[in-house]
N, C-alpha and C positions, 0 to 999 in steps of 0.2 A: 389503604395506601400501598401494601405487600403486594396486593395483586396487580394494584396499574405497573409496579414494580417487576413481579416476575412477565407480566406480558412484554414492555418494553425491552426486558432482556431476551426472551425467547425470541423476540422480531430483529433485531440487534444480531445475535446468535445467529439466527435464521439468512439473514440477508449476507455476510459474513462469511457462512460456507458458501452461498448462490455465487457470491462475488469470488472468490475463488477458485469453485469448480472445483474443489476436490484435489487441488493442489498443495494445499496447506495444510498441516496438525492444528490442531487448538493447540496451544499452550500456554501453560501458568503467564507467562508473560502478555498474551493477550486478553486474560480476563477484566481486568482491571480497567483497560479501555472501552472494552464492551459492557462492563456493568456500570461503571461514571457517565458512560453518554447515556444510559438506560436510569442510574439515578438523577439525571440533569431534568430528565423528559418529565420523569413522573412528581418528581418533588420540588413542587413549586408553590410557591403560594397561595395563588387561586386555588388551586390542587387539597392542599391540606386545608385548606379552610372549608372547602364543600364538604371532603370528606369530617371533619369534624362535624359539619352541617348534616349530612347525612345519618351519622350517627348519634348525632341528639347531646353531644358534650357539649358544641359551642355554638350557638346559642343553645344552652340546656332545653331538652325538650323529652322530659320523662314518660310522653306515650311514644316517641319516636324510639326511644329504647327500647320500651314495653314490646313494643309490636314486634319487633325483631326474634321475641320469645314467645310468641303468638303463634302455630301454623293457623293455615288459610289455604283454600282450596285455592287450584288452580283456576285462573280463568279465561274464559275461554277467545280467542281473537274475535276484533270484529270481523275483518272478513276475511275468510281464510282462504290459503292457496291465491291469496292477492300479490304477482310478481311485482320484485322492488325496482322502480324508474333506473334505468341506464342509461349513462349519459350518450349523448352522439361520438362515435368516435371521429378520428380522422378520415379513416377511409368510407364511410359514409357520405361526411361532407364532399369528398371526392368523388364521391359516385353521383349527390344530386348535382355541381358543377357539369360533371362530365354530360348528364343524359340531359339537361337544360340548353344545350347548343347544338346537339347530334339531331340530325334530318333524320324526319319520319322516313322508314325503312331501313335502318340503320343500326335498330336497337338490337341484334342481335353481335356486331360486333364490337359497338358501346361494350356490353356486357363483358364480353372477353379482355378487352381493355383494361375495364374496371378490377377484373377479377388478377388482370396481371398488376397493375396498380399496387394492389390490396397486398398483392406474394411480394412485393419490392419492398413494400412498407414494414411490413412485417421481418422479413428480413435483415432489413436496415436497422430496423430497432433490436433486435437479438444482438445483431452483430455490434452496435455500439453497447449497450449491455455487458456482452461477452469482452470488450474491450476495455472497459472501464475496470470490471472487475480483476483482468489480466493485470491491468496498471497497479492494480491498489495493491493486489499478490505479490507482483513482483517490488514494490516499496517496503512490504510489511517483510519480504523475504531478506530484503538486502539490508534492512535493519534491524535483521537477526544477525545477519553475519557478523555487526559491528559489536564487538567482546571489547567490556568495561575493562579500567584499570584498576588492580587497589591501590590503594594513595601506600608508598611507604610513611606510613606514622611512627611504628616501632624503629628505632637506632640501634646497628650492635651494642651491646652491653648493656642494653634495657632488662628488664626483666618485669612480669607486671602479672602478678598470680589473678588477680578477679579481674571486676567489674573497672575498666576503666574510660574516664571522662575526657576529651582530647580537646585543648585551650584552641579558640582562634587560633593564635599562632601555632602553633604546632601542623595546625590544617597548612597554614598561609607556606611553612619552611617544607611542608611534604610536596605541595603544589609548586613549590620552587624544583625542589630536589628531580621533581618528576618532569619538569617544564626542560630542567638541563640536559635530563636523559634521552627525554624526547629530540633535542637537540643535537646532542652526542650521536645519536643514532642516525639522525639525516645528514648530517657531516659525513657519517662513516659509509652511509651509504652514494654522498657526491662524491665520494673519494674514492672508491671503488667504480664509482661509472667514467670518472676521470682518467682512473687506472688502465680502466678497460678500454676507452677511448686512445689512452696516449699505445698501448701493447697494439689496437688496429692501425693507427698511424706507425708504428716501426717496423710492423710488421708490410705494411705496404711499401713504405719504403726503401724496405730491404728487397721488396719483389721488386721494385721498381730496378732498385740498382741492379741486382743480378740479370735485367732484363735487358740491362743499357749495357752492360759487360757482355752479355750473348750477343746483342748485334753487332758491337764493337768487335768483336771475334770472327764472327761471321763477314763482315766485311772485312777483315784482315786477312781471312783466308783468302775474298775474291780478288784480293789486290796479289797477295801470294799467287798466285793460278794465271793472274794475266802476267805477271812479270816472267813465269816461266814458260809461258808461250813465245814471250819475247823471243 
C-alpha cells in the first residue's frame, strides 16, 4: 500500500513543480494538500483489499506468503524488444484528413501543411499547459499572502500556567470580540476615506473661490482702465 503511496505523491509533487514552473517554494503548508490527494488515490478500498489479496492475509493463502520468501530466477520475456501500441494522436488524425482530399500532385505541399498543423498543435497545447499552471501558481501564491488571525481567548488578568481547554463559549465571545474589531477597523478606515474625501472637496473649493476672486479682480481692473480712458 506505501508504494502505490509514495508514487502518487512523487507524481502529485512532480506535476506541482511542472505546473508552476519554478515559480513557487514547496512549503510546509503545501505538503499536506499534495500528500491527502496522493492518500485519497491510493487508499481505497478496492485498493486495500487487492493488496491484502496480493499478499496472502485476506483471503489467507500460506503459499502466496511462502513464495514471496522464495527467490526464483528471472524470467525471460516472450518477445523481446517487442514496442508498446501508441495510441493515434491528434495530429495524425489530422494528417490522414488532410492527404484524403489533396489532389494527386499536391502531396508535397499537403505535407508542409500538415507539418505546420502539427507546430500550431503542439504549441497550443504547451501554451495552455503553461497557462493553466500560471493560474494555479498564482491562486496558491495569493493564498499565501492571506495571514490567519489568533482568536483573542486569553482576557487581561488571566493567567493560565499549563495545559489549557477552551469551552465553546469562550471560542463563541473571542469570535465576537474579534468580529467587533474587524468592524472597528473598517469604520475607521470609511472614516478616514471620508475624511480624505471631505479635505479634496474643501480644498477645491477653496481653489474654486480664490479662482472666482482672481477673475472678479481682474475684471475690476478692466472696468478701472476703461473708466480712465474715459
Amino acid at each position: 500500500m506505501f508504494k502505490p503511496l509514495s508514487s502518487q505523491y512523487s507524481a502529485k509533487l512532480t506535476t506541482f513543480i511542472h505546473k508552476s514552473m519554478g515559480l513557487l517554494n514547496l512549503k510546509k503548508g503545501d505538503f499536506f494538500g499534495l500528500f491527502w490527494a496522493a492518500w485519497i488515490a491510493s487508499f481505497k478500498k478496492e485498493t486495500i483489499l487487492k493488496s491484502f489479496e496480493a499478499c496472502g492475509i485476506w483471503p489467507k493463502n500460506s503459499k502466496r506468503v511462502l513464495k514471496r520468501f522464495t527467490q526464483q530466477p528471472p524470467s525471460e520475456p516472450e518477445h523481446p524488444g517487442t514496442p508498446e501500441l501508441v495510441p493515434e494522436s491528434d495530429w495524425k488524425k489530422t494528417q490522414a484528413s488532410v492527404m484524403a482530399v489533396v489532389k494527386e500532385g499536391a502531396e508535397k505541399e499537403a505535407k508542409q501543411l500538415i507539418h505546420s498543423l502539427h507546430h500550431f498543435q503542439v504549441q497550443n497545447s504547451l501554451l495552455e499547459q503553461e497557462n493553466q499552471g500560471l493560474r494555479e501558481s498564482l491562486g496558491i501564491k495569493k493564498k499565501r499572502q492571506k495571514h490567519g488571525r489568533t482568536m483573542d481567548l486569553v482576557q487581561e488578568g488571566e493567567h493560565n500556567g499549563g495545559a489549557v481547554l477552551w469551552s465553546p463559549r469562550k471560542f463563541r465571545e473571542a469570535g465576537e470580540r474579534q468580529l467587533q474589531r474587524e468592524q472597528a477597523e473598517e469604520q475607521e478606515k470609511l472614516h478616514k476615506a471620508d475624511m480624505k474625501k471631505l479635505k479634496a472637496n474643501n480644498a477645491l473649493y477653496k481653489k474654486k473661490i480664490a479662482e472666482e476672486k482672481r477673475v472678479a479682480k481682474e475684471m475690476a481692473k478692466e472696468e478701472r482702465e476703461k473708466e480712465k480712458e474715459k
